[in-house]
Backbone as a ProteinNet text record, in pm:
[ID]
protein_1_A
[PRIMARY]
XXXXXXXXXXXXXXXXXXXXXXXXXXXXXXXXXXXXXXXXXXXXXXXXXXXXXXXXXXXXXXXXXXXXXXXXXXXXXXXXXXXXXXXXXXXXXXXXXX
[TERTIARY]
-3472.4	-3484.4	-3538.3	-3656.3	-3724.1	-3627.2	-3595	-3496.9	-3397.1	-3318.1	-3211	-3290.6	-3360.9	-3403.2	-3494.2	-3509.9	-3543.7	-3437.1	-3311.2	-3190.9	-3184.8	-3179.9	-3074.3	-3107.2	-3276.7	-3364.7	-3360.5	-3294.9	-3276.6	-3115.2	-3032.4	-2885.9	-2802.4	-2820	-2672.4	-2696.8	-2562	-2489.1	-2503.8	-2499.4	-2539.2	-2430.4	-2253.1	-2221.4	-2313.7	-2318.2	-2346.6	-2514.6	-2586.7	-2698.4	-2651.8	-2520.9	-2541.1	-2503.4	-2362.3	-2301.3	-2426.9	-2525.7	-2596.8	-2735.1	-2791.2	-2845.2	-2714.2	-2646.3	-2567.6	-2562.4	-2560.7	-2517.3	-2698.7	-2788.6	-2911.4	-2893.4	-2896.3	-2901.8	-2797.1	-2669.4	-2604.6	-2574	-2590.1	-2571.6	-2418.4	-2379.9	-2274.1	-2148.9	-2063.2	-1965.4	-1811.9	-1722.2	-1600.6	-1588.9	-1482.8	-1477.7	-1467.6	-1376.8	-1372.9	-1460.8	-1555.4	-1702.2	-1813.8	-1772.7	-1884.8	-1829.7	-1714.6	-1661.6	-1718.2	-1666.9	-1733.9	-1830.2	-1954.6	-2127.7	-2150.7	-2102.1	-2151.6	-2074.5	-1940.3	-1900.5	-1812.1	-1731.2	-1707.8	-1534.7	-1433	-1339.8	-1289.1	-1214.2	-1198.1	-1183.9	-1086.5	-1083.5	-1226.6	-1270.9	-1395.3	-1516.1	-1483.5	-1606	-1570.7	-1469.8	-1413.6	-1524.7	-1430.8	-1491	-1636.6	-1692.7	-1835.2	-1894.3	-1858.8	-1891	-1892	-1763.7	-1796.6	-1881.9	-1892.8	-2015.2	-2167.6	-2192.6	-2282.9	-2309.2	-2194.9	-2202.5	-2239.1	-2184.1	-2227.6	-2366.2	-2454.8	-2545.7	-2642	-2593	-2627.3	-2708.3	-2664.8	-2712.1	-2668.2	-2507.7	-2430.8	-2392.5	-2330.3	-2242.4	-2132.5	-2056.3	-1971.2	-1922.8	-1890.9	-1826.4	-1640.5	-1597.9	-1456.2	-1468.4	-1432.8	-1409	-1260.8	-1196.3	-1056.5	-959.7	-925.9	-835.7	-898.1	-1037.3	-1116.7	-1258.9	-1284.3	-1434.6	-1521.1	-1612.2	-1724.1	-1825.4	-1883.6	-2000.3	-2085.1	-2275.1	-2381	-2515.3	-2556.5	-2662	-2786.5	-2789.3	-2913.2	-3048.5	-3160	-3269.5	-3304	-3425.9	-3439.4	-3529.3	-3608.3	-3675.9	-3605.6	-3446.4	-3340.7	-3368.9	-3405.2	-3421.7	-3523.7	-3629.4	-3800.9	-3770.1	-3654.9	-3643.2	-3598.5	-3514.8	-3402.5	-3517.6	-3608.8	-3690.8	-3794.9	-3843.9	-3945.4	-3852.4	-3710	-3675.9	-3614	-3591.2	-3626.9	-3728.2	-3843.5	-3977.9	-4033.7	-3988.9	-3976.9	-3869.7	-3779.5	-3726	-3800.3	-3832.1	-3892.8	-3989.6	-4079.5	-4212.5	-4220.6	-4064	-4048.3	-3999.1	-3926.8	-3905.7	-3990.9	-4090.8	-4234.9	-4288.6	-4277.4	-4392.2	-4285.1	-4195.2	-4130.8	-4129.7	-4130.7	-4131.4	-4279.2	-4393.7	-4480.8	-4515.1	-4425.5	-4471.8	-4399.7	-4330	-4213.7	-4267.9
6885.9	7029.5	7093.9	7122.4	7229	7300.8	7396.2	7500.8	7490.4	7376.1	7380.9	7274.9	7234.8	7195.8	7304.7	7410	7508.5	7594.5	7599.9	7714.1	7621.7	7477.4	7416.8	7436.3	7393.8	7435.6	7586.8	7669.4	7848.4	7846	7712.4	7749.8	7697.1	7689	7769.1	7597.9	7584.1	7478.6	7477.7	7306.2	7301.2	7387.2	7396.2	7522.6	7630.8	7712.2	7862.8	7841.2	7746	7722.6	7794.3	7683.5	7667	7856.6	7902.1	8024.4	8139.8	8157.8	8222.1	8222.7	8106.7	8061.8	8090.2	8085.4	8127.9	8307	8330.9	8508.7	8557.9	8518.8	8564.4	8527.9	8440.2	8362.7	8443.7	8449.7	8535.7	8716.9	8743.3	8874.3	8866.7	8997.3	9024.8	9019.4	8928.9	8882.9	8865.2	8818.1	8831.4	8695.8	8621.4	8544.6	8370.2	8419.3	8348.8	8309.7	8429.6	8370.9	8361.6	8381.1	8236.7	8134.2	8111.6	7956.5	7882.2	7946.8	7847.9	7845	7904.5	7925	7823.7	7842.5	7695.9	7584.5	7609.4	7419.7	7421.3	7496.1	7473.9	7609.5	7520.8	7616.6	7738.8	7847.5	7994.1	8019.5	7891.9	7909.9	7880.9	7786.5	7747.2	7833.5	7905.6	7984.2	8153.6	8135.9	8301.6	8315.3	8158.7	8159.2	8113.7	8030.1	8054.9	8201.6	8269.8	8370.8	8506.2	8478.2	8532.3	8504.1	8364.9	8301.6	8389.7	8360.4	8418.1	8592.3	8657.4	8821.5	8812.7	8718.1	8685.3	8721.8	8643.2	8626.6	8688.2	8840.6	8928.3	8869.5	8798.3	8760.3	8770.6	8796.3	8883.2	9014.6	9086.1	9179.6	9159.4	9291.3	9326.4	9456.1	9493.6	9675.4	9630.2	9695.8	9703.4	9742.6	9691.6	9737.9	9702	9826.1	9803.7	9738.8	9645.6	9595.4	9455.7	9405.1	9299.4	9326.5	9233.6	9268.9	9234.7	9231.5	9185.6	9156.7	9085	9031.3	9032.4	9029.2	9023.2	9013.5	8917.2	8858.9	8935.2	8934.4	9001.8	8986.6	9059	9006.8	8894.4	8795	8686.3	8705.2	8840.7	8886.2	8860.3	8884	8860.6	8703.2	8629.4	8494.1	8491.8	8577.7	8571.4	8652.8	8701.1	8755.9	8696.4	8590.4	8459.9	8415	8342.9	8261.9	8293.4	8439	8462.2	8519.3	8557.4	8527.2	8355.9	8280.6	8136.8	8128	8148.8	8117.3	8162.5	8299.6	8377.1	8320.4	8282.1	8210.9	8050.8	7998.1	7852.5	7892.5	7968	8067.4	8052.8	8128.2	8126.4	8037	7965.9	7846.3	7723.3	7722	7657.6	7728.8	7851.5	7903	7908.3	7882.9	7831.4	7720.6	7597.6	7468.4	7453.5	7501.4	7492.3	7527.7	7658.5	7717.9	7715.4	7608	7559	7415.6
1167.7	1187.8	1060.4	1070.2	946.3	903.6	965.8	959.2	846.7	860.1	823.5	665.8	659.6	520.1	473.1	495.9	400.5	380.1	454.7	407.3	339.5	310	258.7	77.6	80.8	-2.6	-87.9	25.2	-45	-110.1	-84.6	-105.7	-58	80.9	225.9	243.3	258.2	300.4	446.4	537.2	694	793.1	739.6	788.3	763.5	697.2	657.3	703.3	733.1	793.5	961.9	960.4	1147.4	1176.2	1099.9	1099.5	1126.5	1018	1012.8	1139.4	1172.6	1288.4	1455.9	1431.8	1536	1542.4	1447.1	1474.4	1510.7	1469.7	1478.3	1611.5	1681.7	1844.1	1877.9	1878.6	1987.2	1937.1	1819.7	1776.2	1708.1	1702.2	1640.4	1683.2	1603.1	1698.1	1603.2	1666.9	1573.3	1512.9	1401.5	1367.5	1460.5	1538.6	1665.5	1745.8	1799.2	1854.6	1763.1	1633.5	1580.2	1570.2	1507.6	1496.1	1674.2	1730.5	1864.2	1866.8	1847.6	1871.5	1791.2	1661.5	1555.3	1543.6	1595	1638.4	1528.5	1433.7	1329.5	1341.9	1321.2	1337	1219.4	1257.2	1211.8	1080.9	1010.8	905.1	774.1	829.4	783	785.6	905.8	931.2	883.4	848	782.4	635.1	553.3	389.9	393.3	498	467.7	508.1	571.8	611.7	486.3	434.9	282.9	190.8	182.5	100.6	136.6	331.3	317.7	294.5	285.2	276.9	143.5	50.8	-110	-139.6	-51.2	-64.4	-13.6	20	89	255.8	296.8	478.3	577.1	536.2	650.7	627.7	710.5	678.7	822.9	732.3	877.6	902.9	1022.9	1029	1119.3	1111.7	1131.3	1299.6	1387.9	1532.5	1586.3	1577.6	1601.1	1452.7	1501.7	1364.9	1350.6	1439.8	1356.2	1266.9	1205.6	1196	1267.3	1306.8	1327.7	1276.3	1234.9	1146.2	1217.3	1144.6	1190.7	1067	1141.3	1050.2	975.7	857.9	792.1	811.9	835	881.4	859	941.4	828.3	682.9	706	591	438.3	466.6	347.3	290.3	347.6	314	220.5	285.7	233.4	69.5	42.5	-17.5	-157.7	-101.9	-151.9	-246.5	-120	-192.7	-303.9	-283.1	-351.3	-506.2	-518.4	-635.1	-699	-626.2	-652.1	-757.6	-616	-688.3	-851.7	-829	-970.1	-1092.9	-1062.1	-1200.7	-1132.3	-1114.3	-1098.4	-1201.9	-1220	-1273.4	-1408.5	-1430.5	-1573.7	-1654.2	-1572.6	-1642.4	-1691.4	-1569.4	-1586.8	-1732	-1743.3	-1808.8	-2009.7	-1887.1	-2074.3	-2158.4	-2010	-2095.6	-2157.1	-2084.4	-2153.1	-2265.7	-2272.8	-2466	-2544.7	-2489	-2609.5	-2676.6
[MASK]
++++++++++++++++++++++++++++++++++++++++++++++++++++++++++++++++++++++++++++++++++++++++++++++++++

């Protein structure tokens, strides 16, 4: 799967791959119906789920007394990478003039 070797490439671990690929595919949902969408149970999918709000790709709004989470464009990725790319840049451009 391409996919999941370029998140893996931007960061995100094959949970927080599947988590994040699940909320884009079904939308915004509570902790519970992602752990089932991505195969991966509640507790696991709570703290990656923080990981990915870390990393600015999720968020969430409060409905009732749960949250609900929902995935950041994928533009946020394009975003990931092109500061990657930018320290990759400088670091290139340091070993050389050192």
């Amino acid at each position: 799967m391409i996919i999941h070797e370029t998140l893996r490439a931007l960061g995100l671990s094959d949970r927080q791959t599947d988590i994040y690929l699940t909320l884009l595919k079904q939308g915004p949902g509570s902790i519970r119906e992602i752990a089932a969408g991505a195969g991966i149970n509640r507790g696991t999918t709570y703290e990656e789920l923080k990981t990915l709000k870390a990393k600015s790709l999720v968020s969430y709004f409060p409905k009732g007394k749960r949250k609900f989470f929902c995935a950041e464009p994928p533009e946020q990725l394009v975003k990931i990478a092109e500061g990657k790319q930018a320290v990759l840049e400088q670091a290139t451009n340091t070993l050389r003039h050192d």
